[in-house]
Rosetta silent file (secondary structure, phi, psi, omega in degrees, C-alpha in Angstrom):
SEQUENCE: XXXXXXXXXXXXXXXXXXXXXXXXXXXXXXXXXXXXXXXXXXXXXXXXXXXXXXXXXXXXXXXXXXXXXXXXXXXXXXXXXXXXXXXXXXXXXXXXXXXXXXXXXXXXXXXXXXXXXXXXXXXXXXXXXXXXXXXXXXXXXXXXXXXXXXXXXXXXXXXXXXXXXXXXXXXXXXXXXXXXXXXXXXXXXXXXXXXXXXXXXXXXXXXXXXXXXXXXXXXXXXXXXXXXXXXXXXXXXXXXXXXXXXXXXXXXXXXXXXXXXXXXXXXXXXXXXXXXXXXXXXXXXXX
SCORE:     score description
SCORE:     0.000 S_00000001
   1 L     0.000  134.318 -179.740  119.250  -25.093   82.014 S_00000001
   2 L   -77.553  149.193 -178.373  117.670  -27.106   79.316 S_00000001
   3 H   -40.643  -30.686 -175.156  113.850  -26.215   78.614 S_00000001
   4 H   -40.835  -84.717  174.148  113.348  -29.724   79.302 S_00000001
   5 H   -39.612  -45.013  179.185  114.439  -30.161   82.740 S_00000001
   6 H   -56.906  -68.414  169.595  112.756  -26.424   83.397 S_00000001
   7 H   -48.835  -39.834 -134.500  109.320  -28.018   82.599 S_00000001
   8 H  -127.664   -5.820 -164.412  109.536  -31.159   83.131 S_00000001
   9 L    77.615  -60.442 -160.476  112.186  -31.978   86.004 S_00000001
  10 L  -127.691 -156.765  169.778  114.310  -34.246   84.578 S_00000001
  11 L  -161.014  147.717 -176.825  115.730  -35.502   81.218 S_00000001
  12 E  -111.415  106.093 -156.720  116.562  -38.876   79.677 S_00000001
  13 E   -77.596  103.366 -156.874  120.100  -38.358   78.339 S_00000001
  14 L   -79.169  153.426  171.569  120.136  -41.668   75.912 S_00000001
  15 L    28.292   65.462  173.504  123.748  -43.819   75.301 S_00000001
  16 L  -119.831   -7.905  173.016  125.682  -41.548   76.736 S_00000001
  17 L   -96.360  132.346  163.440  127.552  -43.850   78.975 S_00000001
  18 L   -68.632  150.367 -162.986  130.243  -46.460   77.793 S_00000001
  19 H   -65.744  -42.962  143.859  129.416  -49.828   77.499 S_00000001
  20 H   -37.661  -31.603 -175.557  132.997  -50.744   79.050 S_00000001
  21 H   -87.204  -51.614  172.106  132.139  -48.404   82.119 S_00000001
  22 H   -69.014  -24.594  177.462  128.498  -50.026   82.805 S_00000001
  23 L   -74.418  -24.836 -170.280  129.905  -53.564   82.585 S_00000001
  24 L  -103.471    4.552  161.526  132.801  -52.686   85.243 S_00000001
  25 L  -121.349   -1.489  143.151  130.610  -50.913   87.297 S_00000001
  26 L  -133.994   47.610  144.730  128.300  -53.903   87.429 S_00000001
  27 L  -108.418   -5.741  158.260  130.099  -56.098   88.308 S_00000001
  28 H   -71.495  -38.799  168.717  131.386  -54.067   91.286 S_00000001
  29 H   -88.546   21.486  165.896  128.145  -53.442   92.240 S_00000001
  30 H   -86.264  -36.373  170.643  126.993  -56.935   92.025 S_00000001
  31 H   -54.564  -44.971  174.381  130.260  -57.674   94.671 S_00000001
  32 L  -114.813   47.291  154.165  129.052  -55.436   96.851 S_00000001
  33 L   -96.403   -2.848 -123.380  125.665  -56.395   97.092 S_00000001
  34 L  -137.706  -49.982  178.416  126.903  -59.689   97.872 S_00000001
  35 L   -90.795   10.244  172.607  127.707  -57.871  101.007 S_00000001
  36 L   -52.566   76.262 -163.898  124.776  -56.674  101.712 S_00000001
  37 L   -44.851  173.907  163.499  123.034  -58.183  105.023 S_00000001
  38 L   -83.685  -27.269  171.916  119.768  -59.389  105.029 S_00000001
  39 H   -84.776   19.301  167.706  118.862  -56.850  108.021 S_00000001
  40 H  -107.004  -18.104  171.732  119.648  -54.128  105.645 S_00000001
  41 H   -52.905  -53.101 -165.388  117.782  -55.792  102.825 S_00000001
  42 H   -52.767  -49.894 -164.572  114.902  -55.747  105.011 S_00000001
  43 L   -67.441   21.787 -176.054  115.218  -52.465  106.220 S_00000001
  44 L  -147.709   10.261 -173.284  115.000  -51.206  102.600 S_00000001
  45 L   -43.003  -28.016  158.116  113.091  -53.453  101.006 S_00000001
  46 L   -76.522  -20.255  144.488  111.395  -50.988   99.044 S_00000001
  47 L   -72.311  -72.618 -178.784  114.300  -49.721   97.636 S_00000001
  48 L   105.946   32.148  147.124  116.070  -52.584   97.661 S_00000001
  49 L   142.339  169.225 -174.307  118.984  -51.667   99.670 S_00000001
  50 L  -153.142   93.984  165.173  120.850  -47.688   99.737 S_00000001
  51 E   -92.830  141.287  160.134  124.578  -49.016  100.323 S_00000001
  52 E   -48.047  156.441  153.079  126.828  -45.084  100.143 S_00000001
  53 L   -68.847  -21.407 -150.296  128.792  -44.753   97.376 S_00000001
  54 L   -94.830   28.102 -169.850  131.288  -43.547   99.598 S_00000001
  55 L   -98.636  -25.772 -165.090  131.700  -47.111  101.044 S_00000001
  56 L  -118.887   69.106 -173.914  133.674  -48.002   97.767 S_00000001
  57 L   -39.117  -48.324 -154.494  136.732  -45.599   96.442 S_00000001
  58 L   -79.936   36.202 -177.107  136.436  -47.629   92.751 S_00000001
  59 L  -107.770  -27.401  174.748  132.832  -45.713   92.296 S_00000001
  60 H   -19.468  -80.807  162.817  135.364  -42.708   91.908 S_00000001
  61 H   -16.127  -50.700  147.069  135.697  -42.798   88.194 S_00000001
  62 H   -59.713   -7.442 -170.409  131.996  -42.270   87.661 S_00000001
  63 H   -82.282  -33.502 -168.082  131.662  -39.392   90.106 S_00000001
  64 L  -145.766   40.572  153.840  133.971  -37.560   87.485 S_00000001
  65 L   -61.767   96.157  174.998  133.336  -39.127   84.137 S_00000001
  66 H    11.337  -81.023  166.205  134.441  -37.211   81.599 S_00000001
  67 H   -19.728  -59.161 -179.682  131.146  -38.618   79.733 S_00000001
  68 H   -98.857  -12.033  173.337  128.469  -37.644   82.331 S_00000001
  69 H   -68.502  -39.083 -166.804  130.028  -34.653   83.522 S_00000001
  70 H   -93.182  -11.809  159.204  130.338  -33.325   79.824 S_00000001
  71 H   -31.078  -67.535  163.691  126.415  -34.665   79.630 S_00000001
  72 H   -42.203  -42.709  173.791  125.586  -32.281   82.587 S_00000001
  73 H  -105.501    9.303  155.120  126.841  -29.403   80.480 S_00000001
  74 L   -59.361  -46.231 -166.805  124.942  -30.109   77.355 S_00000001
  75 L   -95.333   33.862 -172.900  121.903  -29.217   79.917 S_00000001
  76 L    77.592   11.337  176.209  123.273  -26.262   81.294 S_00000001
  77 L  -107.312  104.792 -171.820  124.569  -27.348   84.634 S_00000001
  78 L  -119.221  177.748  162.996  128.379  -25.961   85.178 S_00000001
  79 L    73.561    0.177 -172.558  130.033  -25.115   88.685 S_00000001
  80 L   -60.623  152.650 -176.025  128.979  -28.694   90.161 S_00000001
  81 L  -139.276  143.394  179.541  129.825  -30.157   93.583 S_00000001
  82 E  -101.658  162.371 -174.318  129.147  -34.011   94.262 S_00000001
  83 E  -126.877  -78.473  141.805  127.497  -34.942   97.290 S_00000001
  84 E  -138.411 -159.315 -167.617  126.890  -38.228   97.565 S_00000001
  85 E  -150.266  163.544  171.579  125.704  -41.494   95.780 S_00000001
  86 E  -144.162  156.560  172.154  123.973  -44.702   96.622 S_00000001
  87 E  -114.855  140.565 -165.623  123.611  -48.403   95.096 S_00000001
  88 L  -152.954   76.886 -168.211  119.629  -48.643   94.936 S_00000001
  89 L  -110.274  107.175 -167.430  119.140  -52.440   93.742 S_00000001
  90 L   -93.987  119.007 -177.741  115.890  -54.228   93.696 S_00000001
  91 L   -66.622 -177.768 -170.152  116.099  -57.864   93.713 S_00000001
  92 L   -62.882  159.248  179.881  114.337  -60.058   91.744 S_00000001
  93 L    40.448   42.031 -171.014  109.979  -60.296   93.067 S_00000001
  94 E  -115.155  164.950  171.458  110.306  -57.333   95.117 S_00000001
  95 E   -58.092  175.394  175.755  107.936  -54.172   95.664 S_00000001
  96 E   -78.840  147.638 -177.910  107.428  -50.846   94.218 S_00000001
  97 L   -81.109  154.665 -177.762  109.602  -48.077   95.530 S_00000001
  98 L   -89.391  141.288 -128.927  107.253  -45.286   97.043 S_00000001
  99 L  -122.300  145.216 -151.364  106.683  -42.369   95.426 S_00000001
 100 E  -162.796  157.407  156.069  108.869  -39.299   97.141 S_00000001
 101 L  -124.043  150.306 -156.104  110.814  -36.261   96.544 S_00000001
 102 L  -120.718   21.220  175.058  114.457  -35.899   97.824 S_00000001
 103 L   -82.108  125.424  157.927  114.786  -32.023   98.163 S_00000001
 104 L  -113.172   33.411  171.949  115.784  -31.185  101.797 S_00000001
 105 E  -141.649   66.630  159.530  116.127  -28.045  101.972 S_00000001
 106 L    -3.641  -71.210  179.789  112.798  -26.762  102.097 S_00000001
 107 L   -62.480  -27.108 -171.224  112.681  -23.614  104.376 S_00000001
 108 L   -83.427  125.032 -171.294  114.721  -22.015  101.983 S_00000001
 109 L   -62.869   -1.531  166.575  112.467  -19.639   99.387 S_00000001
 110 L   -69.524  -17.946 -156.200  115.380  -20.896   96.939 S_00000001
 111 L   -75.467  -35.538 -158.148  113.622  -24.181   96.822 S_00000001
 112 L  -116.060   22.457  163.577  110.823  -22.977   94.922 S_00000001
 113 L   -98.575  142.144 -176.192  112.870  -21.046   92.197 S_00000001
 114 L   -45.752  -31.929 -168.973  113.263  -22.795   88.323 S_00000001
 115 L   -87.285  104.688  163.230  117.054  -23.728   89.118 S_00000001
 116 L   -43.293  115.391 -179.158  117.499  -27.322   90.486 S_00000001
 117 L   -81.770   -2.916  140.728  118.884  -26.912   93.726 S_00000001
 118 L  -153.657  156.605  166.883  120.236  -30.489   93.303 S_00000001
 119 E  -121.903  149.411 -178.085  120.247  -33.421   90.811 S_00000001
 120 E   -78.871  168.514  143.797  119.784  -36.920   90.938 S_00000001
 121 E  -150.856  107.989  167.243  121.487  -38.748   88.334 S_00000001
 122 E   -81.676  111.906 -176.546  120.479  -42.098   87.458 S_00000001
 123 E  -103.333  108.650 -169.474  122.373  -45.003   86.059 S_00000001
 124 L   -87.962  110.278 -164.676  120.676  -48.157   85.474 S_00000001
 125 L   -70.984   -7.513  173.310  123.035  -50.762   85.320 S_00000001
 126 L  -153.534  157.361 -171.037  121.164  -53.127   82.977 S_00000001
 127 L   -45.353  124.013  145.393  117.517  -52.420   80.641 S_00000001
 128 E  -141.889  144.557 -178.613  114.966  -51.613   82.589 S_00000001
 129 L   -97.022 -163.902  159.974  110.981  -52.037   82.047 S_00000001
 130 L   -88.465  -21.699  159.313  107.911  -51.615   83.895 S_00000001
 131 L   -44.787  -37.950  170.697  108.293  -54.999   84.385 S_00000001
 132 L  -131.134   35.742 -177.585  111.451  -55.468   86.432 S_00000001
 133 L    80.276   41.203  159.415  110.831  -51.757   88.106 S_00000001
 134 L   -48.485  157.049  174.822  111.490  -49.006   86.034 S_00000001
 135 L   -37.657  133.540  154.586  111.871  -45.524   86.810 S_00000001
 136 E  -121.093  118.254 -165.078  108.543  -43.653   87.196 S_00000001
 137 E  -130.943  161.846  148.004  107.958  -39.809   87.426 S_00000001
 138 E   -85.222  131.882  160.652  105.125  -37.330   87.326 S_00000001
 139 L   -55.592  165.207  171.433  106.187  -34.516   85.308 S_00000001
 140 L    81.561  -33.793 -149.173  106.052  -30.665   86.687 S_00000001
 141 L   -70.813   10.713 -164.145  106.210  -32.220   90.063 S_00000001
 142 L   -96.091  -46.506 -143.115  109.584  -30.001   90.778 S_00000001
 143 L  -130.234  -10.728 -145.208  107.566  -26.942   90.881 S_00000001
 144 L  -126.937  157.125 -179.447  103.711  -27.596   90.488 S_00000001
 145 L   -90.889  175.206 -150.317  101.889  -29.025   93.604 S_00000001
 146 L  -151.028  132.334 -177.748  100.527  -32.607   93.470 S_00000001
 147 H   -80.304   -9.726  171.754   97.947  -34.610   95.601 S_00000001
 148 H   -81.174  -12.647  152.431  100.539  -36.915   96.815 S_00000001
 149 H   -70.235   24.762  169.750  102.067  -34.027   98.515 S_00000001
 150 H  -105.494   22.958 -178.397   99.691  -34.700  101.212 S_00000001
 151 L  -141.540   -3.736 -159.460  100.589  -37.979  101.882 S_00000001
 152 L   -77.635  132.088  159.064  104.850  -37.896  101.446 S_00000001
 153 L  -117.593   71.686 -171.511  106.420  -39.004  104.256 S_00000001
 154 L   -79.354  121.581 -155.982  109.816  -39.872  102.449 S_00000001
 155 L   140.331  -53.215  177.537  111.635  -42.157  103.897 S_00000001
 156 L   -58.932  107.075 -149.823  110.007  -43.213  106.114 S_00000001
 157 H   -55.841  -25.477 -166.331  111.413  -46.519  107.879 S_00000001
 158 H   -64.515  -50.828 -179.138  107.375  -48.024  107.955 S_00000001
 159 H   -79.585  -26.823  172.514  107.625  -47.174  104.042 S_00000001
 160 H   -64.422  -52.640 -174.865  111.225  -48.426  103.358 S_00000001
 161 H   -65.093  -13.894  177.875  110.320  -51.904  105.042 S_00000001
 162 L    68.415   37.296  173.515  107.008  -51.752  103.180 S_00000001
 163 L   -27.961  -51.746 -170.712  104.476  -52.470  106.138 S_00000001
 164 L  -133.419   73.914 -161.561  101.859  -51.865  104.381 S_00000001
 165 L   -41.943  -43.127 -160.568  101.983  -52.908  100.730 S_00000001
 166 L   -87.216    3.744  179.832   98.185  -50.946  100.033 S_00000001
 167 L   -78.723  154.318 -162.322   99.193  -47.605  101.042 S_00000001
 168 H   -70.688  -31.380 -179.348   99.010  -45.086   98.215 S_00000001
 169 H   -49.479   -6.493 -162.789  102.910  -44.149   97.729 S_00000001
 170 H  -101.246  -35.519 -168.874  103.138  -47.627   96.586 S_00000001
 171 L   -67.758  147.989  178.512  100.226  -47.249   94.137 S_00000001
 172 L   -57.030  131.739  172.949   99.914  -45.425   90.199 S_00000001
 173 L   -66.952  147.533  132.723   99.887  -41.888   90.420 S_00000001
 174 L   -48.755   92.328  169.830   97.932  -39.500   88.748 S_00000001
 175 L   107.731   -4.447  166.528   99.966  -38.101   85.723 S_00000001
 176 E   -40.114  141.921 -173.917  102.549  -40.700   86.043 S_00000001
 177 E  -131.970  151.903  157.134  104.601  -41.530   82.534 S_00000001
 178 E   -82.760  147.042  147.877  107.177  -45.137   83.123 S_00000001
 179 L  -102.882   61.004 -170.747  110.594  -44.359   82.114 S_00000001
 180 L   -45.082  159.754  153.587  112.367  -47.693   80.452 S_00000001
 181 E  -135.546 -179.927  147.313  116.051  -47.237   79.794 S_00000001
 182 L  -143.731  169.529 -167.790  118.898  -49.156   78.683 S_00000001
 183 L   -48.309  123.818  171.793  122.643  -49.513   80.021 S_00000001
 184 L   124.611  -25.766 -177.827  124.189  -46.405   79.098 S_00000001
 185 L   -77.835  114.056 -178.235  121.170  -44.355   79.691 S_00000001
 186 E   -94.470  124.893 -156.171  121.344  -41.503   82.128 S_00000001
 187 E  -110.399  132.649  179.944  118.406  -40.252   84.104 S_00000001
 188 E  -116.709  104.947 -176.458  118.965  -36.375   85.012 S_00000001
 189 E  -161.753  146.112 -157.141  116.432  -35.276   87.844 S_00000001
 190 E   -76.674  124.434 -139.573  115.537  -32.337   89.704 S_00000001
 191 L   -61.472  -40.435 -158.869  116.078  -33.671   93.236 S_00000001
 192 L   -71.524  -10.641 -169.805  112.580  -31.863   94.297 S_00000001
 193 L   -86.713  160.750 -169.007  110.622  -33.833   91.471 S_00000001
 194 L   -94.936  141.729 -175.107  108.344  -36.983   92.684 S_00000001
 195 E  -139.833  156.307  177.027  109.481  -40.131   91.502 S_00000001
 196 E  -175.751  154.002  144.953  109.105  -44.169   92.142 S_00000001
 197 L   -76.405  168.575 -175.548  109.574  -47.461   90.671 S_00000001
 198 L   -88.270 -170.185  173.170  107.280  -50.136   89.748 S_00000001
 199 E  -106.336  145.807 -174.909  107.794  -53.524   91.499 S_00000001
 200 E   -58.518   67.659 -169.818  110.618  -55.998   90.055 S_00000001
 201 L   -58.304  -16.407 -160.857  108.032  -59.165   88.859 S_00000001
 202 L   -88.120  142.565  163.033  111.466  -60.909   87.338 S_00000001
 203 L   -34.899   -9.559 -146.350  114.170  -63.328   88.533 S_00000001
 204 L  -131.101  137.747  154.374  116.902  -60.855   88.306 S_00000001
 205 L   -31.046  145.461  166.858  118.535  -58.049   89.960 S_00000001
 206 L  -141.058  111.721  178.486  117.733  -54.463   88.724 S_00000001
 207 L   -98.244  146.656 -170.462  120.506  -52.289   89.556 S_00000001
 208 L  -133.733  175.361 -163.666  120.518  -48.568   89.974 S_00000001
 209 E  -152.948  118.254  178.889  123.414  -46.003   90.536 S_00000001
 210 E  -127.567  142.019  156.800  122.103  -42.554   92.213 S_00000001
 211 E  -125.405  101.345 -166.401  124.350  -39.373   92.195 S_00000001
 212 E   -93.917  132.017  177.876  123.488  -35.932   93.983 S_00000001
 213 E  -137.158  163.881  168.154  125.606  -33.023   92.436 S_00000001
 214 L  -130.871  112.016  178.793  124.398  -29.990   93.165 S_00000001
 215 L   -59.268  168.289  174.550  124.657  -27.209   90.243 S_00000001
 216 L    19.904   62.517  176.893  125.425  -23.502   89.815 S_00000001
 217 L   -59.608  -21.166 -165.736  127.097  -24.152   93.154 S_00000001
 218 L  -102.203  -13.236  165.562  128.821  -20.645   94.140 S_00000001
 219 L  -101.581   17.969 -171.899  125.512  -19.418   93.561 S_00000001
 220 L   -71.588  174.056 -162.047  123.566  -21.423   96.170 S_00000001
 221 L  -103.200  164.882 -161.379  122.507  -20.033   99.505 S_00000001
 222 H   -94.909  -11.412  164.394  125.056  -20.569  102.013 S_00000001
 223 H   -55.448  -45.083  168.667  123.121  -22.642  104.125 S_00000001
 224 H   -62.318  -44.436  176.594  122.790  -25.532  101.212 S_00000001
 225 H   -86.081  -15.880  168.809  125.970  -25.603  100.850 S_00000001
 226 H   -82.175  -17.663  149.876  127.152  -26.135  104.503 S_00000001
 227 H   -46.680  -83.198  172.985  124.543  -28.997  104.248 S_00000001
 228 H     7.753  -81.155 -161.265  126.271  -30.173  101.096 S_00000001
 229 H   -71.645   -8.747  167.499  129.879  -30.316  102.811 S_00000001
 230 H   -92.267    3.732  175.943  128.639  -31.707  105.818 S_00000001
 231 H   -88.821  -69.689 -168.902  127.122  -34.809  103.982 S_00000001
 232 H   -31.075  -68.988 -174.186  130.106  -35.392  101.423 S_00000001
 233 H   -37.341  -53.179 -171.891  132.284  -35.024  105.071 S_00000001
 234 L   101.167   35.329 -178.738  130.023  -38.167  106.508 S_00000001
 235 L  -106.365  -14.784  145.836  129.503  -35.762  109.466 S_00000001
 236 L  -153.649  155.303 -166.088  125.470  -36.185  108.581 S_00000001
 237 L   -73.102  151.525  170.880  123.529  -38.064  106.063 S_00000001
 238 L   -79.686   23.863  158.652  121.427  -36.615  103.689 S_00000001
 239 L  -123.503  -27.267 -168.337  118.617  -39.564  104.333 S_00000001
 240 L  -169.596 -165.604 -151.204  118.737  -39.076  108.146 S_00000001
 241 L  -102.127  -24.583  176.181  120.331  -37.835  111.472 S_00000001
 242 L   -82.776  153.240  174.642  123.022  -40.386  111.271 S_00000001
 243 L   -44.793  128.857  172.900  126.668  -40.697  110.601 S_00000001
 244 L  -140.840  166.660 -175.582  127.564  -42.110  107.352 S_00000001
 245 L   -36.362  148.963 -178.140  130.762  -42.855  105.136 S_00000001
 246 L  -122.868  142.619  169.162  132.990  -40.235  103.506 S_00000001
 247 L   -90.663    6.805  167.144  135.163  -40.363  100.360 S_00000001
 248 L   -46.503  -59.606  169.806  137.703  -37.995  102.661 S_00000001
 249 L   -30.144   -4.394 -177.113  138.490  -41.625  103.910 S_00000001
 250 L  -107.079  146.835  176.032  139.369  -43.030  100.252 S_00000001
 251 L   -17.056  141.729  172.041  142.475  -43.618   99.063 S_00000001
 252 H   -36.733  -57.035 -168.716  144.775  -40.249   97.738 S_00000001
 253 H   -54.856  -58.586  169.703  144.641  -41.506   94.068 S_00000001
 254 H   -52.594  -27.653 -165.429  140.372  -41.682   94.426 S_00000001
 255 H   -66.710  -42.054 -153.280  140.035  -38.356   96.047 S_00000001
 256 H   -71.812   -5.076  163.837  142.059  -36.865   93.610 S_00000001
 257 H   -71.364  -26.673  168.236  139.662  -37.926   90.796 S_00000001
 258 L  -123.278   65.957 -142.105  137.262  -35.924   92.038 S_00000001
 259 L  -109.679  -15.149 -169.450  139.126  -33.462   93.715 S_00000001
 260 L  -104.070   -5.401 -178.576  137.297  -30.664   91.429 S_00000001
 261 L  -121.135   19.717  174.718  133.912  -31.552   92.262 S_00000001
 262 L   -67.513  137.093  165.471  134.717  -31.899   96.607 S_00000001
 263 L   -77.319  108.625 -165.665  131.935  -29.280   97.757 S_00000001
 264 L   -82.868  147.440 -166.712  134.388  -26.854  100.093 S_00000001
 265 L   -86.765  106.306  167.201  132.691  -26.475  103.545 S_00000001
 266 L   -54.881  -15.502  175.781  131.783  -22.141  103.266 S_00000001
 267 L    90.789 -176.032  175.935  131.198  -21.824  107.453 S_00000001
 268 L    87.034 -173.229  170.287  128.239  -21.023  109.035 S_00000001
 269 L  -101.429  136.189  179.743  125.327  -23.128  110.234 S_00000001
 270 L   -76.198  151.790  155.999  123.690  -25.498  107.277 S_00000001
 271 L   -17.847  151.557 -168.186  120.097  -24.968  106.066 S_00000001
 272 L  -101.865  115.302  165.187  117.204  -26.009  108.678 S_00000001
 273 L   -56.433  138.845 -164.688  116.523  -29.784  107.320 S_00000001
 274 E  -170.843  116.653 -171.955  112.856  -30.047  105.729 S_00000001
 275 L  -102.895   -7.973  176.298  112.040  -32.752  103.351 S_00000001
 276 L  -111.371   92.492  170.068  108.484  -30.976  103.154 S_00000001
 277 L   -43.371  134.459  169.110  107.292  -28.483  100.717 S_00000001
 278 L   -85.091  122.075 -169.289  105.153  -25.838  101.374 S_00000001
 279 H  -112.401   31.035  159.163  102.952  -26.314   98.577 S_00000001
 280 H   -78.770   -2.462 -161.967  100.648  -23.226   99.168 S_00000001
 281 H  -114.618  -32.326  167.217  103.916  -21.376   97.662 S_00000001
 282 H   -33.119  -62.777 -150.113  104.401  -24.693   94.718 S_00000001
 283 H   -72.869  -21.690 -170.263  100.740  -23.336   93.642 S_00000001
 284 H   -76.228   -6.655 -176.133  101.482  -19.816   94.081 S_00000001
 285 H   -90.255  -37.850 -165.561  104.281  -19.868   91.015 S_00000001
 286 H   -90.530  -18.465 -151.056  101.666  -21.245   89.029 S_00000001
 287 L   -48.758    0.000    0.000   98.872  -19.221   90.022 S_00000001
């Protein structure tokens, strides 16, 4: 693992994606935003919608791009399993995304060891500023406790719909840095670190691309990984209790693109879901 990512949670892996790849993957994900209802807009408005990847076989190609895959193993992440993905697009005058961390598997004392126990990976499909929502992180926030980890709810439908615009997840952080990018630019982050966008002030779409792989996979607890394989399967989501989409369901030719990075289901009963750190044990690493 690079030092980076050990300290800091993520890393911003610059032009490492072709130019040819981000134009053809947005314009498919401007098509299917297009399909996008309005009660799903709503219900996400602080995102600005979280359509599955697995809704769409032609996201295949990115799941096991050469490019970001050989990216991954510049920073020391081999052994990878994909999990899922989401399109996470904020239209033009919309709010700030709420500031959250997306590790669920809590209970386990693995959680709170230096080794991401999953990564995000973020693709922006066109520049982004603080202006039209960029990426925002605290640093440390993987491992070191935080006073917003008395307030996360993550998640939360009251906070996806934005209820309450004045509530502090929506609000500047303590220790917060913005993270512009520009198409091509790959955001690498440790699923447990807290993160949020600004709000879009611009006419225009700001499209995002999220991928959860989960690293140094055979050495993972066996619980995490029967999580894993029961998300990729669509038999439960990794946002909630409900069913959601599978790429078993995609065409032969798509599976088989990522056929090396399917997470095989290991038996057992999955990890007890818990989206909430204990952060008497965060402070205790640091102590």
């Amino acid at each position: 693992m690079s030092p980076e990512i050990e300290a800091n949670g993520f890393v911003h892996l610059k032009g490492l994606l072709p130019a040819r790849l981000i134009a053809r993957l947005a314009r498919n994900s401007a098509y299917n935003l297009q399909r996008a209802s309005a009660d799903h807009r709503a219900a996400n408005r602080a995102q600005g919608s979280m359509i599955s990847i697995a809704t769409d076989p032609a996201y295949s190609g990115l799941i096991s791009c050469p490019e970001l895959l050989d990216g991954l193993a510049s920073q020391g992440f081999a052994d990878l399993r994909y999990q899922s993905g989401f399109l996470i697009s904020k239209p033009g005058h919309s709010p700030a995304l709420f500031w959250h961390q997306d590790w669920w598997g809590w209970s386990h004392p693995s959680a709170y060891e230096p080794m991401p126990p999953q990564l995000g990976i973020m693709i922006y499909l066109g520049p982004t500023t603080v202006e039209n929502g960029c990426l925002r992180v605290v640093p440390g926030t993987h491992l070191r406790r935080h006073p917003l980890h008395d307030s996360i709810t993550a998640h939360a439908r009251a906070l996806s719909r934005v209820d309450d615009p004045r509530h502090k997840l929506f609000q500047s952080a303590d220790g917060e840095i913005a993270l512009p990018s520009s198409p091509g630019d790959v955001f690498v982050v440790d699923a447990r670190l807290l993160h949020a966008a600004y709000p879009n002030r611009t006419d225009q779409e700001r499209m995002l691309l999220t991928l959860w792989y989960h690293p140094a996979w055979s050495d993972l607890p066996n619980g995490v990984r029967v999580h894993a394989a029961n998300v990729f399967d669509g038999a439960v989501s990794d946002l909630a209790s409900e069913v959601m989409p599978s790429p078993r369901n995609w065409p032969t030719e798509a599976l088989e693109n990522i056929s090396a990075l399917v997470p095989e289901h290991p038996g057992g009963q999955p990890v007890e879901f818990n989206r909430n750190p204990d952060t008497g044990k965060m402070g205790a690493m640091f102590a």
